[in-house]
C-alpha positions as CSV (number, residue, x, y, z in Angstrom):
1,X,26.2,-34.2,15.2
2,X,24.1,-34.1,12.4
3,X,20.4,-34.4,12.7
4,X,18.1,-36.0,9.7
5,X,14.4,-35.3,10.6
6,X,13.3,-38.3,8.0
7,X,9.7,-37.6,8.5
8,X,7.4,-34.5,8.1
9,X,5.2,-32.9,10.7
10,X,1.9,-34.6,8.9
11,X,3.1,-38.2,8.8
12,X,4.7,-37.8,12.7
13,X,0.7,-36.5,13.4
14,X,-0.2,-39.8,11.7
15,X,2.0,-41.9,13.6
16,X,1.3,-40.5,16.8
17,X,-2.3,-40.8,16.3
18,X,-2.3,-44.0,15.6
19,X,0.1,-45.2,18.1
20,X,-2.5,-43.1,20.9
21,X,-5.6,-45.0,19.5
22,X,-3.5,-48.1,20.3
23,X,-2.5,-47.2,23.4
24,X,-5.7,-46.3,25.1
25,X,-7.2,-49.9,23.4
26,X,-4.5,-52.0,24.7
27,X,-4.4,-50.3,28.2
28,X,-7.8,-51.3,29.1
29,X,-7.8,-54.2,31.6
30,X,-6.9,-58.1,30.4
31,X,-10.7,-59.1,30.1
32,X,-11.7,-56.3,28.4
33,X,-13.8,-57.6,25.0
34,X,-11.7,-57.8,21.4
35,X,-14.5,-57.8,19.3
36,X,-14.1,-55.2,17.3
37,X,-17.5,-55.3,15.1
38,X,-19.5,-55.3,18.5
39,X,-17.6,-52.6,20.2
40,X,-18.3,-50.3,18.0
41,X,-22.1,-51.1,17.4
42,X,-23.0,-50.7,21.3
43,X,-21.1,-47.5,21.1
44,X,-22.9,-46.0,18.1
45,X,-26.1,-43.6,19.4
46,X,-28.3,-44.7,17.1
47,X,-27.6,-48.1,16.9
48,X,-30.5,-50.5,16.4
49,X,-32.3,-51.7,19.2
50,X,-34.5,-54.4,19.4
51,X,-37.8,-53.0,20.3
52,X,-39.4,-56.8,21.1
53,X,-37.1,-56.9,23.7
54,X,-37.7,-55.4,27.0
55,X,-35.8,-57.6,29.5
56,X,-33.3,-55.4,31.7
57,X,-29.8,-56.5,30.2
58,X,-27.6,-59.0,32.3
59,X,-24.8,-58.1,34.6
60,X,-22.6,-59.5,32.0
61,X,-23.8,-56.8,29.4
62,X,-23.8,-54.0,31.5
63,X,-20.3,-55.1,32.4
64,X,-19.5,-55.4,28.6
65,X,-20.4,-51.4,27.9
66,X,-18.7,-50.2,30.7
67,X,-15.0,-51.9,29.4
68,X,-16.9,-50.1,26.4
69,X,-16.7,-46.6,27.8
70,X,-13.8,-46.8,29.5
71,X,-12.2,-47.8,26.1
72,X,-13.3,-44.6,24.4
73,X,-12.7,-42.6,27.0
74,X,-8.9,-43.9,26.6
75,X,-8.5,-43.4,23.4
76,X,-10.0,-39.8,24.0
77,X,-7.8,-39.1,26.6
78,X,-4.7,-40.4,24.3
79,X,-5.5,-38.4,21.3
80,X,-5.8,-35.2,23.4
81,X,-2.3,-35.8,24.6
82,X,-0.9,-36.7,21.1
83,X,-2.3,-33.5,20.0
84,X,-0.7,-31.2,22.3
85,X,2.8,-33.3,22.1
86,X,2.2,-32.9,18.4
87,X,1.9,-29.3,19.1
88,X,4.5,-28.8,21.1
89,X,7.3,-30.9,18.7
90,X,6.5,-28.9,16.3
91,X,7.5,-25.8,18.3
92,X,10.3,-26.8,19.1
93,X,11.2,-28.3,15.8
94,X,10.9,-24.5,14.3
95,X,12.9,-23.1,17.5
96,X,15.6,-25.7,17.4
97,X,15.8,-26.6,13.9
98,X,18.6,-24.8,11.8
99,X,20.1,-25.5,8.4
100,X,23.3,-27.1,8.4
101,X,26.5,-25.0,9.3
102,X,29.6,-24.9,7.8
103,X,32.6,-26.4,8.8
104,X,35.2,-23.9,7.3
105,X,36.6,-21.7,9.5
106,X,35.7,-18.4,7.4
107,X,32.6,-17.0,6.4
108,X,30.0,-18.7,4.5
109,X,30.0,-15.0,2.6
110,X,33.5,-16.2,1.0
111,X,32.6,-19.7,0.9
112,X,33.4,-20.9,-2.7
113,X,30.6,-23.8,-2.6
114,X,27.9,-20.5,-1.5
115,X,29.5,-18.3,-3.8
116,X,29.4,-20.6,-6.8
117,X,25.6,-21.4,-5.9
118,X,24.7,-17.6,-5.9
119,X,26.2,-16.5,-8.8
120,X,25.2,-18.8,-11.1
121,X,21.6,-17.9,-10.7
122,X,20.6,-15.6,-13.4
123,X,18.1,-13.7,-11.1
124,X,20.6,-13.1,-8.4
125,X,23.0,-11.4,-11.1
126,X,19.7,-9.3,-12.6
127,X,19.0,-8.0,-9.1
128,X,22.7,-6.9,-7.9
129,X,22.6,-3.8,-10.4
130,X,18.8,-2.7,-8.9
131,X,19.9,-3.2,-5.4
132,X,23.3,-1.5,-5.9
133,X,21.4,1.6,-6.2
134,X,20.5,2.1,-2.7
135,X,22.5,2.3,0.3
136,X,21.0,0.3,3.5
137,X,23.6,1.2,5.6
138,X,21.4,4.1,7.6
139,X,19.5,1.1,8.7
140,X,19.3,0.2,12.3
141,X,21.6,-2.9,13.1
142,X,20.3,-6.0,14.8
143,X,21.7,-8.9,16.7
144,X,22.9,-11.9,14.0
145,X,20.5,-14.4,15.0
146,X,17.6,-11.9,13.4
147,X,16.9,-11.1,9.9
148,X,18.5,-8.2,9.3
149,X,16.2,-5.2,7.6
150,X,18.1,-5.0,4.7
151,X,16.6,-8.5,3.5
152,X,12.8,-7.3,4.4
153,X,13.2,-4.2,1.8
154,X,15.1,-6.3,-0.5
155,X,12.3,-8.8,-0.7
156,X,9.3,-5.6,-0.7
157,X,11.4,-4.3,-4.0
158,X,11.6,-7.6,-5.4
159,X,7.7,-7.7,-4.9
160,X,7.2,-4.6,-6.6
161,X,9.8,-5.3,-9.3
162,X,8.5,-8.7,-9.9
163,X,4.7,-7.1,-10.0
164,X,3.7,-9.1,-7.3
165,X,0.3,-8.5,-5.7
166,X,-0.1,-10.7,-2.6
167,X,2.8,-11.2,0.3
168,X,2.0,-15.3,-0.5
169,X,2.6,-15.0,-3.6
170,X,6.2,-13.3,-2.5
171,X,7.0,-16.2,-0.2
172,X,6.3,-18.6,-2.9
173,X,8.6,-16.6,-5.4
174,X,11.2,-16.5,-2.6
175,X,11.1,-20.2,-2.0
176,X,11.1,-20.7,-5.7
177,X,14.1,-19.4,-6.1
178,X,16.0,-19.9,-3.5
179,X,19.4,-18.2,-4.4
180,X,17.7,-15.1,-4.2
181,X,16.5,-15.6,-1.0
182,X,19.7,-16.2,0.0
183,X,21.2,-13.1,-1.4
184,X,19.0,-10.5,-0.2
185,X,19.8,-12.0,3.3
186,X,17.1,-14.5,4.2
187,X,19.7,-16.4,6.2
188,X,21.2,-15.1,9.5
189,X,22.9,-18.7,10.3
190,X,25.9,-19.6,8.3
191,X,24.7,-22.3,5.5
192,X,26.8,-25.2,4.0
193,X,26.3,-26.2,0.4
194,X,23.3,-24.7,-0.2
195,X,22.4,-27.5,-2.5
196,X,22.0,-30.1,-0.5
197,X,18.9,-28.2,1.3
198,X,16.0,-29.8,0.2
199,X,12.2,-28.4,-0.2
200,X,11.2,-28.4,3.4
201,X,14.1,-26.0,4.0
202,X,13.6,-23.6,2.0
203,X,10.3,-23.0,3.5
204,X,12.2,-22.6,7.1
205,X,14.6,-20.7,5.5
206,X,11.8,-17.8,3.6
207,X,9.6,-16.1,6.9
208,X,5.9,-16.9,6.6
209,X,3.3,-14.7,4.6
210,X,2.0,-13.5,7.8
211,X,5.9,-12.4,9.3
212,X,6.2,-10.7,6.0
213,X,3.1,-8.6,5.9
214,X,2.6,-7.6,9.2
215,X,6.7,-6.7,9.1
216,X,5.9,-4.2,6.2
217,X,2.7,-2.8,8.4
218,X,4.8,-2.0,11.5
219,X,7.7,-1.1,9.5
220,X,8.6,3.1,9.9
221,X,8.2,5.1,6.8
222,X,11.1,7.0,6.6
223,X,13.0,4.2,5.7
224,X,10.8,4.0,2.3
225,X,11.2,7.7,2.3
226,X,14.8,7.1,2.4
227,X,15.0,4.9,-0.1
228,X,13.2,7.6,-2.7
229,X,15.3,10.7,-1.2
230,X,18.3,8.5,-2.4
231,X,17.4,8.1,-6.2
232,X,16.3,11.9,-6.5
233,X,19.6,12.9,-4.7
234,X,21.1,10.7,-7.8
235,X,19.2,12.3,-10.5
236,X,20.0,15.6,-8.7
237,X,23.2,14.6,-9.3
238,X,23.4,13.4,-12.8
239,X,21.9,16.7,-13.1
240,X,18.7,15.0,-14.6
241,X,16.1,17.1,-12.5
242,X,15.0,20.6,-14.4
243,X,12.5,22.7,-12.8
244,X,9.5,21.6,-14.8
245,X,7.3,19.3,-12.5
246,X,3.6,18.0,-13.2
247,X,1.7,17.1,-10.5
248,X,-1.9,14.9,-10.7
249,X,-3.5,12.9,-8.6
250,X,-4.3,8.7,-9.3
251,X,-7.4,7.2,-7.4
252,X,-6.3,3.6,-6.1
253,X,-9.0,0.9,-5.6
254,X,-9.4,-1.4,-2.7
255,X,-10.1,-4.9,-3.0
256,X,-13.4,-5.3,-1.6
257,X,-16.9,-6.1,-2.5
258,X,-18.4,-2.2,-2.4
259,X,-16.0,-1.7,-5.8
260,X,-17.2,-4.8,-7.7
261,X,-20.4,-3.7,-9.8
262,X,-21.9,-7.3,-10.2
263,X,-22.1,-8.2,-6.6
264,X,-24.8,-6.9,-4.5
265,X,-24.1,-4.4,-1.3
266,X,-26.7,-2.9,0.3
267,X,-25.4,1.2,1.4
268,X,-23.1,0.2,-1.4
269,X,-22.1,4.1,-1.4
270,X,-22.6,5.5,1.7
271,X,-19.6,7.1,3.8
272,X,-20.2,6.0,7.1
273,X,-20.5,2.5,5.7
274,X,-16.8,1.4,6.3
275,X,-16.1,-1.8,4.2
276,X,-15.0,-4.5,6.2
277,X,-12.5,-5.9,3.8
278,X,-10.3,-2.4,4.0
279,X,-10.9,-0.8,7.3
280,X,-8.9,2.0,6.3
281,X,-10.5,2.9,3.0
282,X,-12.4,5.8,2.4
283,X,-15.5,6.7,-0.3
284,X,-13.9,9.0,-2.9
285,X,-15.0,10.4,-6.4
286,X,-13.5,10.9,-9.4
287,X,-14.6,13.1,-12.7
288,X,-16.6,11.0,-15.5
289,X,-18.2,11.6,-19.0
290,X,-21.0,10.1,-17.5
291,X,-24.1,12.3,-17.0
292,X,-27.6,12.7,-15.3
293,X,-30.9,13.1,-17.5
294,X,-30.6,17.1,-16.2
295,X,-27.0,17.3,-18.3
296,X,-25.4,17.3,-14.7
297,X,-21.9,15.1,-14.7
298,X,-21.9,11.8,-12.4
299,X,-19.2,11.7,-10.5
300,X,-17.1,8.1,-10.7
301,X,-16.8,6.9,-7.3
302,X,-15.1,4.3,-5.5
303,X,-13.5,2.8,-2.4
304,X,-10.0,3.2,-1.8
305,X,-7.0,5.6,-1.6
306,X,-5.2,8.6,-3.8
307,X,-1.8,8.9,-4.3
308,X,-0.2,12.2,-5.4
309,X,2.4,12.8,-6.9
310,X,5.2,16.0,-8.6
311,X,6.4,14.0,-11.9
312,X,9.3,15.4,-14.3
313,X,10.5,13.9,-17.7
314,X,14.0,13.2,-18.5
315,X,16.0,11.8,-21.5
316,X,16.0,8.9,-19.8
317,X,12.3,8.3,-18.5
318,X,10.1,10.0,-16.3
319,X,10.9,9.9,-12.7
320,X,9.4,11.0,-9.5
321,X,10.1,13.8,-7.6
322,X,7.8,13.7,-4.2
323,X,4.4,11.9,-3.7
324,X,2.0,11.2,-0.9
325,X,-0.7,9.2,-0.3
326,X,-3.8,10.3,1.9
327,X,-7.4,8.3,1.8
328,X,-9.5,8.7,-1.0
329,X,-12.0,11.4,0.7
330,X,-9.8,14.5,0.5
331,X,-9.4,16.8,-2.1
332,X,-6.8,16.7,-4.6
333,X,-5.7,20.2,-3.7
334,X,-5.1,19.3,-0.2
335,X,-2.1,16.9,-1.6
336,X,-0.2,20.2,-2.2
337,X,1.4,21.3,1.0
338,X,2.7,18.0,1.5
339,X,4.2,17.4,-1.4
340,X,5.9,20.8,-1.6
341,X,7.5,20.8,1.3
342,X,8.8,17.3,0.8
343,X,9.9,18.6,-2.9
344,X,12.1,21.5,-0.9
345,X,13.7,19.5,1.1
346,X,15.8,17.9,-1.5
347,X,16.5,21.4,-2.7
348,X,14.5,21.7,-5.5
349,X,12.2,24.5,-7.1
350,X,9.5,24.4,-9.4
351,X,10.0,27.3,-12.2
352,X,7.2,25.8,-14.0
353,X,3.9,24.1,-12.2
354,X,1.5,22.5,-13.8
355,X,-1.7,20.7,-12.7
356,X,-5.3,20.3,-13.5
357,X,-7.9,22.1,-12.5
358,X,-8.4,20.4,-9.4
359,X,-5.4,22.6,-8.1
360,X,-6.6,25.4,-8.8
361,X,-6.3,27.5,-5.3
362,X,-5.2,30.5,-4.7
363,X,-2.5,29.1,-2.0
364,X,-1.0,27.2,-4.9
365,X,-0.1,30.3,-7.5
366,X,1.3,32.2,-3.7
367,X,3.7,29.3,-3.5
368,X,4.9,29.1,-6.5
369,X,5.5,32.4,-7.3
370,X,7.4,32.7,-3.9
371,X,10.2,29.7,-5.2
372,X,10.4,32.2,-8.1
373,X,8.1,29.9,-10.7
374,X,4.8,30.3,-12.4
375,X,1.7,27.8,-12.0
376,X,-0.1,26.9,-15.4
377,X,-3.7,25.9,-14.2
378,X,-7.2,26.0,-15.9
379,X,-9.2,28.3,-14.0
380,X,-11.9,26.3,-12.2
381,X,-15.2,28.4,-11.4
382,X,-16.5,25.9,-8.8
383,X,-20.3,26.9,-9.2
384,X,-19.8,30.6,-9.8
385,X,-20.1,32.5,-13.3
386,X,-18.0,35.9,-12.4
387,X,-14.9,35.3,-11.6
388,X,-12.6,37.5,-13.0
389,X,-11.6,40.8,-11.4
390,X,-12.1,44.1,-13.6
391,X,-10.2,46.8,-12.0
392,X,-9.9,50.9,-12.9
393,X,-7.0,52.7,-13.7
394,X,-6.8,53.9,-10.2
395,X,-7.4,50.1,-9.0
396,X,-10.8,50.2,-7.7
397,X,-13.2,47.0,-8.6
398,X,-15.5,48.0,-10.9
399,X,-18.8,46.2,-10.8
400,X,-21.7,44.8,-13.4
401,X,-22.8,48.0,-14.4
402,X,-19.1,49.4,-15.0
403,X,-19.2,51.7,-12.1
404,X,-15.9,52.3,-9.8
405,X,-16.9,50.5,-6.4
406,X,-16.4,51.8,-2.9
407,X,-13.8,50.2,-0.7
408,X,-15.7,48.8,2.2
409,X,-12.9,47.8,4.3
410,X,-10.4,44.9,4.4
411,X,-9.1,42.5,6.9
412,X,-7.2,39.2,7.5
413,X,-9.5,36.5,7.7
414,X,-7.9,33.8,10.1
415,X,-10.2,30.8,9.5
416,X,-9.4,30.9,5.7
417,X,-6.0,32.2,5.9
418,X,-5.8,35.2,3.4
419,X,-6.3,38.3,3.4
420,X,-9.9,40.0,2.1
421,X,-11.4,43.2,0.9
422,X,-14.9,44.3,0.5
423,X,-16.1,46.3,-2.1
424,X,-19.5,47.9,-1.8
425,X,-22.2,49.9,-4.6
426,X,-21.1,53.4,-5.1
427,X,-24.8,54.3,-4.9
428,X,-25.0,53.1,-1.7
429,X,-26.7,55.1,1.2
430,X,-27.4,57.8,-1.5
431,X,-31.0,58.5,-2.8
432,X,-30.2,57.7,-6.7
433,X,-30.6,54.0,-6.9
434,X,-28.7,51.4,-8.8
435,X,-29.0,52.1,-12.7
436,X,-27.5,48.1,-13.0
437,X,-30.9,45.9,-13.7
438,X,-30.4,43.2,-10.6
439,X,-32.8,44.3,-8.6
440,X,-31.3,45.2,-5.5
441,X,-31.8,49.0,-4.3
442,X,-28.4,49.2,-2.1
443,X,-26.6,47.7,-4.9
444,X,-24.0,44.6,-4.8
445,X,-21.1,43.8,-2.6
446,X,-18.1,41.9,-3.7
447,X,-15.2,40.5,-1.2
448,X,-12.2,39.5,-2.4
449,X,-9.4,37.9,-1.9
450,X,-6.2,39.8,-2.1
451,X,-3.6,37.3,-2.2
452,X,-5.1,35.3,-5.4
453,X,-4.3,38.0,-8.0
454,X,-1.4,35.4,-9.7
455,X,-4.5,33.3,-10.5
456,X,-6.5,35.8,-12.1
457,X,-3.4,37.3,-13.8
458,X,-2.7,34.2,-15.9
459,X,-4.0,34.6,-19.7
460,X,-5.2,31.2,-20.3
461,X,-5.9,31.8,-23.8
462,X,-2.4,32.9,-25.0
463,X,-0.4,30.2,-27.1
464,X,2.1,30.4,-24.6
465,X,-0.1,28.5,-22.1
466,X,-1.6,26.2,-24.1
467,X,2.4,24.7,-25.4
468,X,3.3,24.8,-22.2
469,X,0.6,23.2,-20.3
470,X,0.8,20.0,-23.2
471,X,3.9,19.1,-20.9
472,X,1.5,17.9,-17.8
473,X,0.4,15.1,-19.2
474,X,4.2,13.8,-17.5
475,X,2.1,13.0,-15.1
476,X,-0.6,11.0,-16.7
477,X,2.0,8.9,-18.2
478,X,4.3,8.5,-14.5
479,X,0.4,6.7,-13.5
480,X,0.6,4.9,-16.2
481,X,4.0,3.5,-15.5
482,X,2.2,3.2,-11.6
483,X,-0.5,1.5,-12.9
484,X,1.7,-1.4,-15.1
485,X,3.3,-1.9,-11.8
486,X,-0.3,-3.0,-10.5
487,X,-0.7,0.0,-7.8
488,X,-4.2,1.2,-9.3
489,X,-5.4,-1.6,-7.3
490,X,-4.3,-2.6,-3.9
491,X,-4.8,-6.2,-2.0
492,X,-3.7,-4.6,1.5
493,X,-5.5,-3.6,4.2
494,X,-4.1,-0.7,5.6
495,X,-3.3,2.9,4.7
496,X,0.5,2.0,6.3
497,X,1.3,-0.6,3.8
498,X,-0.3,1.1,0.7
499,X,1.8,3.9,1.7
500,X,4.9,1.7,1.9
501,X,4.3,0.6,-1.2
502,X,3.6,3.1,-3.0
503,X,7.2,5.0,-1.8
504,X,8.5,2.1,-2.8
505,X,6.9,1.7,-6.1
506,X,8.3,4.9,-7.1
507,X,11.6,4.8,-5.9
508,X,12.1,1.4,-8.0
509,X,10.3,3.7,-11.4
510,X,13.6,6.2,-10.1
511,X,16.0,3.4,-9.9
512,X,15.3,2.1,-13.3
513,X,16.5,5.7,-14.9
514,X,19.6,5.6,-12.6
515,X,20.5,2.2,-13.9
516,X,19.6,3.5,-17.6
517,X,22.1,6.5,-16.9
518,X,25.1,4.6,-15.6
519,X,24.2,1.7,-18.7
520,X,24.1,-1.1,-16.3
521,X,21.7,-3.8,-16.9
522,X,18.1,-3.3,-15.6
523,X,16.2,-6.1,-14.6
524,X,13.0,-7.1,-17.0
């Protein structure tokens, strides 16, 4: 049977409010008063009394308010119960409510009427090269009355595609165009003639704002992960991926009040000062230009995340080869580990690293060289002026004054994880003192670390290192592809979802190279 619901949910609130207000007048007794203008001045609180008068009112009076009372308290008592009817039809309306089904035997899916409807949208047909890039089939399977998960990362690409910021502004593009919705899978019921579904529909037929930000929140990362692993697997393939990768580091804002300049914030910068907008965001700092009256640079800094990432270029278009994203209180360097071992796991090797200074670690040249590659980095002093290790030709560390040091020992430091050797004034515990002009009679001590002498090896000055490192700024450019896709600032509210996104964001910047190998059409 069919069932036409001819009113909305705001004009059946109207009705039933009225008809309650009716009801609890009308069921007052027979000789209650009908004089509208006087019932409501003798129930207003402030309603004017007359102060000349100070006779005690008749029986008939006092008989007149009570009818009074016990008409409001009817009508009070009627709209309470309206309101929780109300309440519940509309429950029920959203549990029992479906769109229409279809009568044919088959499958909707093969339905000519459903077929013609989706692909004469021109979105639909833009969208079935993008999604044809990943496989969903690794997802988990759910019963038919639920969405299935394929439609929820269908819609979160579409999002990030479509450069959409806010999950309401999602729903309102999904409910816009409604063939779309359709064909990512927003409808687990069969549908018949999809255009005879008017407005109201629609908006049943899309999940709320709400479903589809909180679904992203909960959602397990691996299947984002997934989705990435898939396209560099491809471009493995295609054999796309050299072993030249650039990795760098982009800060990403949170929308709250601490990172607007022209609003006031009292412990505006202070750490332990969580905003209250992004629970989950962290004070971070970035280099700036900017400096103090002593010459010192400021540091930029900001409230938010970082996102890291191991770029490489193609003939294509630069494409993504592992990323992370941590809060924006670590260090750059500590982005590394992560993203090397995720970078092995697809069976890659970096022959040729590059990366600011900010990476500059002795952990970083070790791991490198051990995949067989070299690391091109700036050499970054961090506060100290002699850094470079000048060693004899038997290999002893010779210090300021050009003297052949004593070995002092060496050892395996476990809290810093490498291993370290003192070297100690030759003059040392001898009566001649230190010819070197530093003022201390027993001489200086250096300890070193064995394990960083790739660093320290690297000629920084050659030509060769300076062509070669003019290659990093891949990733400078991957951000800026990031940043167009309206990631350098983030509307969401916890590190899950950024995270989510941010896979996602990158494995849509991969897809887009796919689709440019195999000359399909890509989506604009």
């Amino acid at each position: 049977m069919k069932f036409a619901f001819s009113l909305s949910v705001r004009r059946t609130a109207g009705v039933v409010v009225i008809l309650g207000m009716l009801v609890g007048t009308y069921a007052a007794p027979p000789d209650a008063p009908q004089d509208w203008v006087l019932f409501v001045e003798l129930t207003l609180e402030k309603a004017p009394r007359k102060k000349a008068s100070r006779r005690r009112p008749s029986p008939k009076a006092r008989q007149h308010k009570t009818w009074v009372l016990l008409c409001w308290r009817w009508i009070l008592q009627s709209l309470l119960v309206a309101v929780v009817l109300l309440h519940r039809l509309e429950i029920l309306l959203l549990i029992v409510r479906r769109p229409p089904r279809c009568s044919a035997s088959s499958s909707c899916n093969t339905c000519p009427t459903f077929q013609h409807f989706l692909q004469n949208d021109p979105l639909v047909r833009r969208y079935q090269p993008l999604f044809s890039v990943f496989d969903f089939s690794f997802l988990p399977a759910l019963p038919s009355s639920y969405i299935p998960l394929e439609a929820f990362l269908k819609a979160y690409i579409v999002k990030v595609d479509q450069k959409i910021q806010t999950f309401t502004r999602l729903r309102q593009f999904l409910i816009d165009h409604p063939a779309l919705a359709l064909s990512i899978g927003f409808h687990p019921q069969p549908l018949c003639n999809p255009l005879s579904l008017s407005t109201t529909d629609w908006e049943h037929l899309v999940p709320s704002d709400r479903y589809l930000r909180e679904k992203i929140q909960w959602m397990e990362h691996r299947f984002f992960k997934t989705l990435l692993e898939q396209t560099i697997r491809k471009l493995k393939e295609l054999d796309l991926v050299d072993g030249k990768v650039a990795c760098d580091v982009k800060e990403i804002w949170a929308h709250v009040q601490q990172n607007n300049p022209k609003q006031f914030v009292k412990d505006r910068w202070d750490k332990d000062t969580i905003p209250k907008g992004n629970p989950d965001a962290r004070l971070g700092a970035k280099p700036s230009s900017n400096k103090d009256p002593k010459g010192k640079p400021l540091p930029r800094l900001f409230w938010g995340f970082k996102s890291a990432i191991f770029a490489a270029s193609t003939r294509f278009g630069l494409v993504i080869l592992a990323e992370t994203t941590q809060p924006a209180n670590t260090a750059d360097v500590s982005c590394f580990t992560p993203l090397l071992k995720t970078f092995k796991t697809y069976g890659l090797k970096a022959t040729t690293f590059l990366a600011d200074a900010a990476f500059d670690a002795w952990f970083v040249y070790r791991d490198i060289a051990q995949q067989g590659g070299k690391a091109y980095i700036p050499l970054n002093s961090r506060g100290h002026d002699t850094l470079a290790h000048t060693h004899s030709k038997e290999g002893k560390l010779l210090c300021p004054a050009g003297l052949e040091m004593k070995s002092g020992g060496s050892w395996f430091d476990k809290d810093k994880g490498y291993r370290r050797k003192k070297w100690i004034c030759p003059h040392r515990g001898e009566a001649q003192a230190c010819p070197h002009s530093n003022g201390n009679p027993n001489g200086c001590t250096r300890v070193i670390n064995l394990d960083d002498h790739h660093r320290f090896e690297l000629t920084r000055t050659s030509p060769h290192f300076k062509h070669t490192y003019k290659a990093r700024t891949v990733a400078e450019r991957a951000f800026s592809i990031f940043q167009d896709y309206g990631r350098d600032v983030t509307y969401q509210r916890n590190l899950n979802t950024v995270t989510h996104l941010n896979t996602l964001t990158y494995a849509v910047i991969n897809a887009h190279v796919i689709l440019k190998t195999t000359a399909l059409p890509v989506p604009t």
